[in-house]
mmCIF file of the C-alpha atoms, coordinates in Angstrom:
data_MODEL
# 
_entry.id   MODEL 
# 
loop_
_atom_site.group_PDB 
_atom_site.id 
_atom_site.type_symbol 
_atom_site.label_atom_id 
_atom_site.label_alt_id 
_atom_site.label_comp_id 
_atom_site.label_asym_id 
_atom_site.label_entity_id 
_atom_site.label_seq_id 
_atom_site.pdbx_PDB_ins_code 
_atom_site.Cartn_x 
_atom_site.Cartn_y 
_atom_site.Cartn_z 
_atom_site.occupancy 
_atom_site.B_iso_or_equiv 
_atom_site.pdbx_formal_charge 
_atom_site.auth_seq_id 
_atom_site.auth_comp_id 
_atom_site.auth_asym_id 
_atom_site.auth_atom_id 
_atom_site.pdbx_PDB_model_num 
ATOM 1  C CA . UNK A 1 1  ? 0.000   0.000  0.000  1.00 0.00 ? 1  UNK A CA 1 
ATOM 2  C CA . UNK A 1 2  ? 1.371   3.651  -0.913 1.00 0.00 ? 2  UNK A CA 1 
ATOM 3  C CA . UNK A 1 3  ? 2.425   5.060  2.355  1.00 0.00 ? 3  UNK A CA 1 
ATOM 4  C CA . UNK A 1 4  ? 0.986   8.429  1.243  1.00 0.00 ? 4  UNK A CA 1 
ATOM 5  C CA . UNK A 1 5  ? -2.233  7.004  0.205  1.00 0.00 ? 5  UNK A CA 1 
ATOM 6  C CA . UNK A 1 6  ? -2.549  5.504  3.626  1.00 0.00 ? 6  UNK A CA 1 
ATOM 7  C CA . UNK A 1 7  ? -1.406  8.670  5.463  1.00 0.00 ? 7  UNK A CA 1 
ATOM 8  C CA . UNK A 1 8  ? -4.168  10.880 3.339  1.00 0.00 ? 8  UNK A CA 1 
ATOM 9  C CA . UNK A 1 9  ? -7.198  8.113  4.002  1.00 0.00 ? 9  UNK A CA 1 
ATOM 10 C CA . UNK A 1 10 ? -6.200  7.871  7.855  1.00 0.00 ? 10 UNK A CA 1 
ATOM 11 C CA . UNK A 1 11 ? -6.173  11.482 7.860  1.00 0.00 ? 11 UNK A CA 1 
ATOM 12 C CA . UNK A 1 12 ? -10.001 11.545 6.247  1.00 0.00 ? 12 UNK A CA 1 
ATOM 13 C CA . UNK A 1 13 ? -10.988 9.377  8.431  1.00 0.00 ? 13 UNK A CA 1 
ATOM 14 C CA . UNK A 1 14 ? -9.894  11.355 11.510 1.00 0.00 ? 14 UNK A CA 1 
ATOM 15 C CA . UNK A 1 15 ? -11.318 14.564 10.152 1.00 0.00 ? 15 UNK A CA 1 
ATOM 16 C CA . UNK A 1 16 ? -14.598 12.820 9.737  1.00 0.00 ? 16 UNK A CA 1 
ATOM 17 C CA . UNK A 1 17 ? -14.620 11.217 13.193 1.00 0.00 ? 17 UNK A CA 1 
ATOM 18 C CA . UNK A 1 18 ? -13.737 15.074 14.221 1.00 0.00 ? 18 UNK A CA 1 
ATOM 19 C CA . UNK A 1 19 ? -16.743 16.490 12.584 1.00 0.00 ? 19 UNK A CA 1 
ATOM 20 C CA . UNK A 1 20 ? -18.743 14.169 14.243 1.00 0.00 ? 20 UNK A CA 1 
ATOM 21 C CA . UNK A 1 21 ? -17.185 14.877 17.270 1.00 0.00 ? 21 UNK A CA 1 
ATOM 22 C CA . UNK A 1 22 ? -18.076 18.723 17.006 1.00 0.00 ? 22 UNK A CA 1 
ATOM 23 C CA . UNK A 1 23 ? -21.154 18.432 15.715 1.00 0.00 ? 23 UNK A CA 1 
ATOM 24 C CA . UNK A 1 24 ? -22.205 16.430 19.293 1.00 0.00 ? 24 UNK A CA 1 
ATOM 25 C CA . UNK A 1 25 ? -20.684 19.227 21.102 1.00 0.00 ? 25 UNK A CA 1 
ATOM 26 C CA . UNK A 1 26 ? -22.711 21.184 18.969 1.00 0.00 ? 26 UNK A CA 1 
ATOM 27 C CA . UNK A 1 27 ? -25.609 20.008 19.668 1.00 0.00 ? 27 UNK A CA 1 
ATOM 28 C CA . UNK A 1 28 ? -24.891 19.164 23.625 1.00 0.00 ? 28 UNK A CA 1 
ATOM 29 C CA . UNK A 1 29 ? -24.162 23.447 23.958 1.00 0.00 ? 29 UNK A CA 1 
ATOM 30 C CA . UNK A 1 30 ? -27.125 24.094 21.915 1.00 0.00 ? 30 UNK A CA 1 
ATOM 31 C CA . UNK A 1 31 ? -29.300 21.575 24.260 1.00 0.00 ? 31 UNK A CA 1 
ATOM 32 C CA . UNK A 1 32 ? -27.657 23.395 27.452 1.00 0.00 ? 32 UNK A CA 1 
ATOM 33 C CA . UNK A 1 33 ? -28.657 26.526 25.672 1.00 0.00 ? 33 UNK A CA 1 
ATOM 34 C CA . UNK A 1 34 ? -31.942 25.446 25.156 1.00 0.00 ? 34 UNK A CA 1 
ATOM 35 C CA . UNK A 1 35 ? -32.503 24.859 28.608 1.00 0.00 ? 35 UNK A CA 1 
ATOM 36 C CA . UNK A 1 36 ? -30.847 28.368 30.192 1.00 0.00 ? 36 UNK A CA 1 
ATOM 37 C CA . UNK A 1 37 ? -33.468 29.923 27.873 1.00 0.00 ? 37 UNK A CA 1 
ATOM 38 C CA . UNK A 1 38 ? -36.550 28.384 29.399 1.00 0.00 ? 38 UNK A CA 1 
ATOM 39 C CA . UNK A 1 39 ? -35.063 29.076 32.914 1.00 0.00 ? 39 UNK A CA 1 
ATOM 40 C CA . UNK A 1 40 ? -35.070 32.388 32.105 1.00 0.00 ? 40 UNK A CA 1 
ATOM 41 C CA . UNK A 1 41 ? -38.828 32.695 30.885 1.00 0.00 ? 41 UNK A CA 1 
ATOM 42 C CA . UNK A 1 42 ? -38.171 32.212 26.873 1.00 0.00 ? 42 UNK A CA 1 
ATOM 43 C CA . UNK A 1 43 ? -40.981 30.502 25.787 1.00 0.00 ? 43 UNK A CA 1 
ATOM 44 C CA . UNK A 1 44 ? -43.474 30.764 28.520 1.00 0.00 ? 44 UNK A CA 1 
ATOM 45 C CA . UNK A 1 45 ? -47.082 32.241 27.424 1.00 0.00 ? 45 UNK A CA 1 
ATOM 46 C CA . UNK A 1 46 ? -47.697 35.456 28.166 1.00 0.00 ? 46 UNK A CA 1 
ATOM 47 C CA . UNK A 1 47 ? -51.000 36.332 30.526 1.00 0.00 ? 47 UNK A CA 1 
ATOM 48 C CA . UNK A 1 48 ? -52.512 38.628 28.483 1.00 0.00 ? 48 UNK A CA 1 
ATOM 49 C CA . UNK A 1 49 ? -52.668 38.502 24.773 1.00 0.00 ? 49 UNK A CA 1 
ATOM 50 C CA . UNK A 1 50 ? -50.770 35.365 24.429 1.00 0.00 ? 50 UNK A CA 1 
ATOM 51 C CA . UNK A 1 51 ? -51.380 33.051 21.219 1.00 0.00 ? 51 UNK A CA 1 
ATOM 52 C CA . UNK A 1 52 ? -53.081 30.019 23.471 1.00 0.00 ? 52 UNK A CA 1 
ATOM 53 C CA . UNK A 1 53 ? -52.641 26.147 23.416 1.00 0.00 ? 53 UNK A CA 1 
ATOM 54 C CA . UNK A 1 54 ? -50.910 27.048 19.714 1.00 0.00 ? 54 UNK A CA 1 
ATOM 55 C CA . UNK A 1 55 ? -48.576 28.745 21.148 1.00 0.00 ? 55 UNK A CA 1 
ATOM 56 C CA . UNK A 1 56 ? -48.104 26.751 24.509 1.00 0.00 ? 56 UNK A CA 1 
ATOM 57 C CA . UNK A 1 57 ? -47.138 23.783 21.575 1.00 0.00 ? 57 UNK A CA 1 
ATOM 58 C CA . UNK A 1 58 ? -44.442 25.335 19.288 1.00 0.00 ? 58 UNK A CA 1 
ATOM 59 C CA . UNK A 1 59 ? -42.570 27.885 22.104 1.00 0.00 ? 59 UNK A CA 1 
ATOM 60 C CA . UNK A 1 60 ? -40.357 24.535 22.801 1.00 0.00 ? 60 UNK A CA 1 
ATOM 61 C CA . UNK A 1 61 ? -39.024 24.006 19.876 1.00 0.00 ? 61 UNK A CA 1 
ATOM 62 C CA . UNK A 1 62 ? -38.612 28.039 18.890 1.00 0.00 ? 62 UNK A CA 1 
ATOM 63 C CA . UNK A 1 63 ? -36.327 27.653 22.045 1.00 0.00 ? 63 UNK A CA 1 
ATOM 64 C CA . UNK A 1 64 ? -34.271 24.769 20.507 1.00 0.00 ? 64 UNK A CA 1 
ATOM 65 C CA . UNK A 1 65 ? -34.200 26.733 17.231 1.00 0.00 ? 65 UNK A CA 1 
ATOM 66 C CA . UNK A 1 66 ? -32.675 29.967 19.148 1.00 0.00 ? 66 UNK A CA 1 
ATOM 67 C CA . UNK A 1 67 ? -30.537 28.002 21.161 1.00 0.00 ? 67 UNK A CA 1 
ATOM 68 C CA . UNK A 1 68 ? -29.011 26.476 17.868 1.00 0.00 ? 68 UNK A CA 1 
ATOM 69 C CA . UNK A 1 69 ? -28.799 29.413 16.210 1.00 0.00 ? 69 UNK A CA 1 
ATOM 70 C CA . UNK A 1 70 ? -26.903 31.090 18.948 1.00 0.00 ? 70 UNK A CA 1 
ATOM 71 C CA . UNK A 1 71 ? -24.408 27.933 18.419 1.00 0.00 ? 71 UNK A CA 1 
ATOM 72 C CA . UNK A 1 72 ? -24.145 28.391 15.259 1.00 0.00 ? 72 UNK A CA 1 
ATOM 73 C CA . UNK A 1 73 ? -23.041 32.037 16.310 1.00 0.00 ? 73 UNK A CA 1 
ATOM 74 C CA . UNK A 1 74 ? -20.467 31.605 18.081 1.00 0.00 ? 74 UNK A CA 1 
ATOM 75 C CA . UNK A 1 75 ? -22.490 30.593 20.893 1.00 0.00 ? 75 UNK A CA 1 
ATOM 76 C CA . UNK A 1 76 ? -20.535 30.730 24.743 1.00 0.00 ? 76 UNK A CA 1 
ATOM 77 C CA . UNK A 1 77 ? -17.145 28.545 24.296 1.00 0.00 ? 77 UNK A CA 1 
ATOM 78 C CA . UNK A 1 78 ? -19.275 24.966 25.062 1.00 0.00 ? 78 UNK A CA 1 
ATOM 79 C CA . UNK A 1 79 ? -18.904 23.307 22.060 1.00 0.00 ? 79 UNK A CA 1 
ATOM 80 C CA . UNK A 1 80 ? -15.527 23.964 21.922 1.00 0.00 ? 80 UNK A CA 1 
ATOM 81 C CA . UNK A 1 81 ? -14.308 22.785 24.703 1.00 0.00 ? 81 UNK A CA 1 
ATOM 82 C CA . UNK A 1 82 ? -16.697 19.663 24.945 1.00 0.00 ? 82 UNK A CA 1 
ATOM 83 C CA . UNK A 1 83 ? -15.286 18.911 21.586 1.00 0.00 ? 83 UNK A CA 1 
ATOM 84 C CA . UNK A 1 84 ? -12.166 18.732 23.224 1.00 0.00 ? 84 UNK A CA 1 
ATOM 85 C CA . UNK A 1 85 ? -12.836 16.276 25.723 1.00 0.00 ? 85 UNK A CA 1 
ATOM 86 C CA . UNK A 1 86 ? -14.449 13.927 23.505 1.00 0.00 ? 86 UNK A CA 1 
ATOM 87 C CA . UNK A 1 87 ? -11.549 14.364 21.175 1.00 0.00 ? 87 UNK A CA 1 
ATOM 88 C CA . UNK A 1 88 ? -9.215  13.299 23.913 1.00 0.00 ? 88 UNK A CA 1 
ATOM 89 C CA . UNK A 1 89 ? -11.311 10.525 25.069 1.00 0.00 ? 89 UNK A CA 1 
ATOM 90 C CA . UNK A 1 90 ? -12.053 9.367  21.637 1.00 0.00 ? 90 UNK A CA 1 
ATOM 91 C CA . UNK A 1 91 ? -7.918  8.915  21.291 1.00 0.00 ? 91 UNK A CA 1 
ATOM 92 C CA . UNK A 1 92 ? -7.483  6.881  24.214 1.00 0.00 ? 92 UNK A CA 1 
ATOM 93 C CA . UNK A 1 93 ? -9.928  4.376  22.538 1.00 0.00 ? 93 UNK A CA 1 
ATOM 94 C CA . UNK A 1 94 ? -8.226  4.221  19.896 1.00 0.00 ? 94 UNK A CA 1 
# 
């Protein structure tokens, strides 16, 4: 087998496992998020002039949505460093 060839598809493979990696931290900080959000009220119904039972419904997952978004953002350092640790732990498997 070329060595180069070997080198370049070990390589691919490690930058996959990596984006898999991040994209867990991903969504881990954007779960975290998520849940800050409705701690701090997002989401709940108003008393007066609130949109009802509809609106009870779909204010969970326009919480998720602006909790992703805010990952996708930049969001607060998380991801980042929970990609890290799985990194690391993912090499001492291997």
């Amino acid at each position: 087998m070329d060595p180069v060839f070997s080198h370049t598809s070990s390589s691919g493979v490690q930058a996959a496992r990596d984006d898999k990696l991040m994209q867990a931290a991903r969504e881990l900080e954007a779960s975290f998020l998520a849940e800050m959000l409705k701690s701090a009220g997002l989401g709940k119904t108003r008393d007066s002039f609130g949109g009802g039972v509809g609106e009870d419904q779909f204010s969970s997952l326009l919480v998720r949505e602006q909790a992703r978004s805010m990952v996708e953002n930049g969001g607060i350092g998380l991801a980042q460093s929970l990609f890290e640790a799985l990194k690391e732990r993912d090499n001492e498997v291997i």
